[in-house]
Chimera marker file (.cmm) of the C-alpha trace (Angstrom):
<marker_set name="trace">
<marker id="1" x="-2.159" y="3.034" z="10.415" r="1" g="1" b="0" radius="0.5"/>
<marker id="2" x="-5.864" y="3.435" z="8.742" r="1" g="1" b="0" radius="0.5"/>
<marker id="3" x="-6.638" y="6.616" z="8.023" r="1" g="1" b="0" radius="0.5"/>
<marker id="4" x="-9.298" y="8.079" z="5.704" r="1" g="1" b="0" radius="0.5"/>
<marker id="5" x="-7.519" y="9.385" z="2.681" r="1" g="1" b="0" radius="0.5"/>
<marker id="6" x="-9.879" y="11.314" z="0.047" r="1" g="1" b="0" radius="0.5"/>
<marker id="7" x="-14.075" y="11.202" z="-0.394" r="1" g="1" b="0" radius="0.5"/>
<marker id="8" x="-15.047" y="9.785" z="-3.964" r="1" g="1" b="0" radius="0.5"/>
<marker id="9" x="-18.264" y="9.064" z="-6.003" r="1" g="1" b="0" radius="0.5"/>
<marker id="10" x="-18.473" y="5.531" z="-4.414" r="1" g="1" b="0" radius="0.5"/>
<marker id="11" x="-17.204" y="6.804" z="-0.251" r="1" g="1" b="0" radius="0.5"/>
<marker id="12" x="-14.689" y="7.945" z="1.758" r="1" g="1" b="0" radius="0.5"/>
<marker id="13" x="-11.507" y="5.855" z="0.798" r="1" g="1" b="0" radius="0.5"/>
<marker id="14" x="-8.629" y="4.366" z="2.826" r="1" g="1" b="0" radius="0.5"/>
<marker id="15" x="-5.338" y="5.411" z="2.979" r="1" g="1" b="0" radius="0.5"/>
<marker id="16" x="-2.509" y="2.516" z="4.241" r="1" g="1" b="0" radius="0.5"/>
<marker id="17" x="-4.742" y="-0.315" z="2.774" r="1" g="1" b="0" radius="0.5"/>
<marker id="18" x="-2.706" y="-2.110" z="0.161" r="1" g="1" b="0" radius="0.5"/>
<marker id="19" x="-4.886" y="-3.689" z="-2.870" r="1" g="1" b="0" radius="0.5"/>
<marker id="20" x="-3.077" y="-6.992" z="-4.610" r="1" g="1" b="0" radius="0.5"/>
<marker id="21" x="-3.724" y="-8.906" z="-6.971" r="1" g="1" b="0" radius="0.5"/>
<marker id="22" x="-3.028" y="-12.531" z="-6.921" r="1" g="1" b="0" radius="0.5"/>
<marker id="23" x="-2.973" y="-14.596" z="-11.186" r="1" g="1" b="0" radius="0.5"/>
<marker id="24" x="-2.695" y="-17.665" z="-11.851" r="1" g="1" b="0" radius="0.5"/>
<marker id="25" x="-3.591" y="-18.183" z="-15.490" r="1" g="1" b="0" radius="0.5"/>
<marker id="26" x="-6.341" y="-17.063" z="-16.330" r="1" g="1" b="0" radius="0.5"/>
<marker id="27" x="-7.605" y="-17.242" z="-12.224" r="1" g="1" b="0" radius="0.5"/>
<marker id="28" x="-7.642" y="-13.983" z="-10.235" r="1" g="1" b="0" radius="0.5"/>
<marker id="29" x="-8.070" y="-12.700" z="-7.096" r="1" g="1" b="0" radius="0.5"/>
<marker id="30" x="-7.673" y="-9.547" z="-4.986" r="1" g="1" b="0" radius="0.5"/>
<marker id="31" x="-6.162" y="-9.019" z="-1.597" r="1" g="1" b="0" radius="0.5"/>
<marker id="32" x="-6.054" y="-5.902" z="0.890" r="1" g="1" b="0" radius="0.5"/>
<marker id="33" x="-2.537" y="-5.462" z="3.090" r="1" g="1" b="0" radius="0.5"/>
<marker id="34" x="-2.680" y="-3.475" z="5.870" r="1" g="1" b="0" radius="0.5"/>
<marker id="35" x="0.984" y="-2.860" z="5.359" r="1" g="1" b="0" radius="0.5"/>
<marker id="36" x="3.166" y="-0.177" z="3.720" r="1" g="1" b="0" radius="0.5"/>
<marker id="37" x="3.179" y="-0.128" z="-0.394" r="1" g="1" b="0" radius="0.5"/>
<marker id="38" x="6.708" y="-1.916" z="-0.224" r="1" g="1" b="0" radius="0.5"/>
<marker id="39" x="5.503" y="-4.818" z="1.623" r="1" g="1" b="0" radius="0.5"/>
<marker id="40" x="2.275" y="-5.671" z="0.348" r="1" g="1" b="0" radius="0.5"/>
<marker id="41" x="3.264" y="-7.896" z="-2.343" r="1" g="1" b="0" radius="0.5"/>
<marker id="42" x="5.503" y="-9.951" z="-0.195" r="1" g="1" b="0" radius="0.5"/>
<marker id="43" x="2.856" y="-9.996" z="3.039" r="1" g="1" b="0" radius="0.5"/>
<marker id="44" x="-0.062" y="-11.715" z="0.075" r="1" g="1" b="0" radius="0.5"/>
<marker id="45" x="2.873" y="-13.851" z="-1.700" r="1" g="1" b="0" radius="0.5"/>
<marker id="46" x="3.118" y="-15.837" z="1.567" r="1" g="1" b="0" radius="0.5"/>
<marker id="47" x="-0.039" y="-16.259" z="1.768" r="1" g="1" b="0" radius="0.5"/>
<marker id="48" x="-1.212" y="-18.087" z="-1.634" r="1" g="1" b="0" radius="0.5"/>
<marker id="49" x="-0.245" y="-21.444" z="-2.711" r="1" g="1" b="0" radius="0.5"/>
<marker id="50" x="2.458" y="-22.292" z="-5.502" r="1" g="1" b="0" radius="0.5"/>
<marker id="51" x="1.692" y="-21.331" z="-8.906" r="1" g="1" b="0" radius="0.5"/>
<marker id="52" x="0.052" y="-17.669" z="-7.996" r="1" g="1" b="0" radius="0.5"/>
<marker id="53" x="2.275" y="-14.068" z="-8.662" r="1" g="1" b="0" radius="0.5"/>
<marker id="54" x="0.672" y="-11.209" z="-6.919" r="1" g="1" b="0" radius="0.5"/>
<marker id="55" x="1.193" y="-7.443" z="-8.248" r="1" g="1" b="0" radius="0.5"/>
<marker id="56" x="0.648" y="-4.256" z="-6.733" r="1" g="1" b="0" radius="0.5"/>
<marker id="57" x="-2.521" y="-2.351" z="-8.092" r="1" g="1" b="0" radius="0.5"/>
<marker id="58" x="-3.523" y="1.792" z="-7.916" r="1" g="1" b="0" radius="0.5"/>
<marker id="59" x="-7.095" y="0.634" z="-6.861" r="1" g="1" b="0" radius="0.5"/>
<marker id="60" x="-8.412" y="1.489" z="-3.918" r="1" g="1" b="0" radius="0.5"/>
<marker id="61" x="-11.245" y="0.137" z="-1.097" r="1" g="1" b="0" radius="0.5"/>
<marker id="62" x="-13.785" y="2.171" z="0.530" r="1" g="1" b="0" radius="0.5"/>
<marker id="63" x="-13.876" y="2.725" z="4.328" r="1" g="1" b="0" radius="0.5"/>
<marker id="64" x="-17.354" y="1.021" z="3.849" r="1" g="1" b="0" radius="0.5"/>
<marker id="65" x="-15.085" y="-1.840" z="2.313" r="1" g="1" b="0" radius="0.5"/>
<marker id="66" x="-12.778" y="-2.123" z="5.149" r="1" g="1" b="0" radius="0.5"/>
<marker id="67" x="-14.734" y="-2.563" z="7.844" r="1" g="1" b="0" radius="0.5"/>
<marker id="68" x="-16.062" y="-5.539" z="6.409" r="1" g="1" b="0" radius="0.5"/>
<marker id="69" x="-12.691" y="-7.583" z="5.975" r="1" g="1" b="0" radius="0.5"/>
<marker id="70" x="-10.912" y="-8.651" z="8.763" r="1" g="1" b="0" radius="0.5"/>
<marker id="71" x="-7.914" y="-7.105" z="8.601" r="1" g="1" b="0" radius="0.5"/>
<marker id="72" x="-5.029" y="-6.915" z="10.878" r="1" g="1" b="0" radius="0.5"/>
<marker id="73" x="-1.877" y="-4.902" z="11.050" r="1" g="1" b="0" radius="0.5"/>
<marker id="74" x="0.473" y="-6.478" z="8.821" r="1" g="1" b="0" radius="0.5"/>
<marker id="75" x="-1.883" y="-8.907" z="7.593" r="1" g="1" b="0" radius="0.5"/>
<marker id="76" x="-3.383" y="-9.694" z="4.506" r="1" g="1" b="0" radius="0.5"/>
<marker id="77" x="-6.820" y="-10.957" z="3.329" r="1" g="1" b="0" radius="0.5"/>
<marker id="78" x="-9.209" y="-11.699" z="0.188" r="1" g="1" b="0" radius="0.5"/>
<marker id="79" x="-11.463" y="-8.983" z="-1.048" r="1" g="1" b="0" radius="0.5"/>
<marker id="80" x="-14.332" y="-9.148" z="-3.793" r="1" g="1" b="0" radius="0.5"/>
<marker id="81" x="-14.519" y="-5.932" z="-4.909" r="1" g="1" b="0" radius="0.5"/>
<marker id="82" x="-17.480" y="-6.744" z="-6.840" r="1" g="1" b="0" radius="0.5"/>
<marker id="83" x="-19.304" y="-7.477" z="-3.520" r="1" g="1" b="0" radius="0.5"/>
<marker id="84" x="-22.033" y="-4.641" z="-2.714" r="1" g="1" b="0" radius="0.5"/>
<marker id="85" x="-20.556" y="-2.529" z="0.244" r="1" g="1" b="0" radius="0.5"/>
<marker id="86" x="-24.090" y="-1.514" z="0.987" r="1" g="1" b="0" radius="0.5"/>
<link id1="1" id2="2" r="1" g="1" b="0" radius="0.2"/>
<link id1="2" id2="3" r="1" g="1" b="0" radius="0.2"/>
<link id1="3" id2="4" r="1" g="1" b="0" radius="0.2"/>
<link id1="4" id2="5" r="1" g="1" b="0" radius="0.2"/>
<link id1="5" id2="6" r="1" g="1" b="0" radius="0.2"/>
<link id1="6" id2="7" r="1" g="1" b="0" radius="0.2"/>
<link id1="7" id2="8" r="1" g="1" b="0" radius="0.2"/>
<link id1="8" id2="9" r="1" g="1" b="0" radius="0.2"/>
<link id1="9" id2="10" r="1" g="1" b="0" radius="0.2"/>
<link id1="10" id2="11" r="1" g="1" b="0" radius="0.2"/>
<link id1="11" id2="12" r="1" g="1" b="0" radius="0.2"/>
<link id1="12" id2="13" r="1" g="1" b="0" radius="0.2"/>
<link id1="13" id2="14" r="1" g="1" b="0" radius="0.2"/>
<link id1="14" id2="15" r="1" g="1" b="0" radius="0.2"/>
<link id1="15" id2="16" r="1" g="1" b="0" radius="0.2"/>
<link id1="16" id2="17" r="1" g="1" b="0" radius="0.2"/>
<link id1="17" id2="18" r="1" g="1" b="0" radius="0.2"/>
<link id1="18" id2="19" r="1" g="1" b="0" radius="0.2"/>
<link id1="19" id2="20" r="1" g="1" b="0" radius="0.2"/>
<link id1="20" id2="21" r="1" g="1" b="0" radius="0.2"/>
<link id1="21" id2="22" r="1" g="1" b="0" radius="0.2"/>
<link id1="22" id2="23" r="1" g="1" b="0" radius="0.2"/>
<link id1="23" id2="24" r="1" g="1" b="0" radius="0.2"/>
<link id1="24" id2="25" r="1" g="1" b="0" radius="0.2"/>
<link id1="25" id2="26" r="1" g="1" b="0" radius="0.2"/>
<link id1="26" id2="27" r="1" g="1" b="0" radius="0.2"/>
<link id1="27" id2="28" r="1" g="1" b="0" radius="0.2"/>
<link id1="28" id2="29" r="1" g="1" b="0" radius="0.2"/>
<link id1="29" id2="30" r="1" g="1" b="0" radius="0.2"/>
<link id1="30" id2="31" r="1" g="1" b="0" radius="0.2"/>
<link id1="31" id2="32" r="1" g="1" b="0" radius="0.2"/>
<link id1="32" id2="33" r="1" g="1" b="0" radius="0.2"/>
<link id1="33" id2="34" r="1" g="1" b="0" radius="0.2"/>
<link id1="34" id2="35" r="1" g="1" b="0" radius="0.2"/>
<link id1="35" id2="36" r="1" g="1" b="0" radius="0.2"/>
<link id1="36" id2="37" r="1" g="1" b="0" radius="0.2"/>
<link id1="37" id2="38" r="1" g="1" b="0" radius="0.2"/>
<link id1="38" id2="39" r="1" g="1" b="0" radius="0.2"/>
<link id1="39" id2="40" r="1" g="1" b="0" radius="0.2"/>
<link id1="40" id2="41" r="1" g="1" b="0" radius="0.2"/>
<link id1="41" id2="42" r="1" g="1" b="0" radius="0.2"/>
<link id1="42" id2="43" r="1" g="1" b="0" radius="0.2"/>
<link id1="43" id2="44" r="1" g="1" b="0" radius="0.2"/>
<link id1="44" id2="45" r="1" g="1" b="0" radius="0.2"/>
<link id1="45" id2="46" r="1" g="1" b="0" radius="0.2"/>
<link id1="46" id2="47" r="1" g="1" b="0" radius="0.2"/>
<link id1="47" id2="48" r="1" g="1" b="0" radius="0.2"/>
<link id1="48" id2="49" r="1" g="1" b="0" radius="0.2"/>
<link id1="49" id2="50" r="1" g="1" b="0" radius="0.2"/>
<link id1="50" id2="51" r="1" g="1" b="0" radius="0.2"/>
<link id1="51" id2="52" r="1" g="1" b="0" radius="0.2"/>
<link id1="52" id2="53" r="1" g="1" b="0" radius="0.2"/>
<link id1="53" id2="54" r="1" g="1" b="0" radius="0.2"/>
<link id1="54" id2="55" r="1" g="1" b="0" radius="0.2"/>
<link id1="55" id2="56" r="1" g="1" b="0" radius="0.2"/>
<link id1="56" id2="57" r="1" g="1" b="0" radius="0.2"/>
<link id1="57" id2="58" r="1" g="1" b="0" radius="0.2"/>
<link id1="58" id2="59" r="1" g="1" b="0" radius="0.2"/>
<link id1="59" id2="60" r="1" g="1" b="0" radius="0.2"/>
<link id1="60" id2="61" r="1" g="1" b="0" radius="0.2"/>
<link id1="61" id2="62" r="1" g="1" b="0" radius="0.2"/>
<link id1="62" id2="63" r="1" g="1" b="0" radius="0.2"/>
<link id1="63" id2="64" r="1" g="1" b="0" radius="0.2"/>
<link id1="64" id2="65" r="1" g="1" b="0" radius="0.2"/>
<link id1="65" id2="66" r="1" g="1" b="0" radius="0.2"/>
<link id1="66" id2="67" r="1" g="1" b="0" radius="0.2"/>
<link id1="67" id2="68" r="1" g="1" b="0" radius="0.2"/>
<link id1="68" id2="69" r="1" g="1" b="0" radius="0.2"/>
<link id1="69" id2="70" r="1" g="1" b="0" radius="0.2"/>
<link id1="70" id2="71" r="1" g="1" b="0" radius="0.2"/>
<link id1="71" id2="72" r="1" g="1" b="0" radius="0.2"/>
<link id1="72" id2="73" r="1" g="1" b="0" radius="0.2"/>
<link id1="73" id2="74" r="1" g="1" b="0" radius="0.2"/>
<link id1="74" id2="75" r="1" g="1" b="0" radius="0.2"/>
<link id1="75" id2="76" r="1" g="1" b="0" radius="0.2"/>
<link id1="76" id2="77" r="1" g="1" b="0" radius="0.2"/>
<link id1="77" id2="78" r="1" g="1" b="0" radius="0.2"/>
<link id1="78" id2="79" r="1" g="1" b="0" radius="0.2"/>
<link id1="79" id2="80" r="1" g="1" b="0" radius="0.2"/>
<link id1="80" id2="81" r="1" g="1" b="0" radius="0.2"/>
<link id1="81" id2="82" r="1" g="1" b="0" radius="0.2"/>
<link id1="82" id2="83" r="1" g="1" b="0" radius="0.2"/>
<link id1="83" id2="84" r="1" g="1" b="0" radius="0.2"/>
<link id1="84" id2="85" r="1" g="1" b="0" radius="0.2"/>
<link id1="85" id2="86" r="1" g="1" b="0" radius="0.2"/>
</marker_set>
């Protein structure tokens, strides 16, 4: 479940949205799991090809954020959090 969690500097953020990210070398990527903590590494390890680790991260997304991914329950997908939210 999505709920909002805490308002910040930067927006209200998201509690139950999972950031990962995926390495590979020097390569690196984020993802967002709408799963629970335990899962989330799994759910984006399926997803990338051979040769990438993903790792739990403390960051977190914006509500603002969120409703621009596509994100399903127990899904995962790639996030830029550099990308404006505006």
């Amino acid at each position: 479940m999505i709920e909002r969690e805490e308002i910040g500097m930067t927006g209200t953020f998201v509690r139950g949205l999972q950031v990962v990210v995926a390495t590979k070398g020097r390569e690196r990527q984020f993802w967002v799991a709408v799963t629970p903590r335990i899962k989330a590494v799994a759910v984006v390890q399926r997803r990338l090809e051979d040769g990438w680790k993903a790792s739990l991260t403390d960051q977190k997304i914006t509500l603002r954020q969120a409703h621009k991914l596509k994100l399903r329950l127990n899904g995962a997908c790639r996030w830029d959090p550099d990308q404006p939210s505006g």
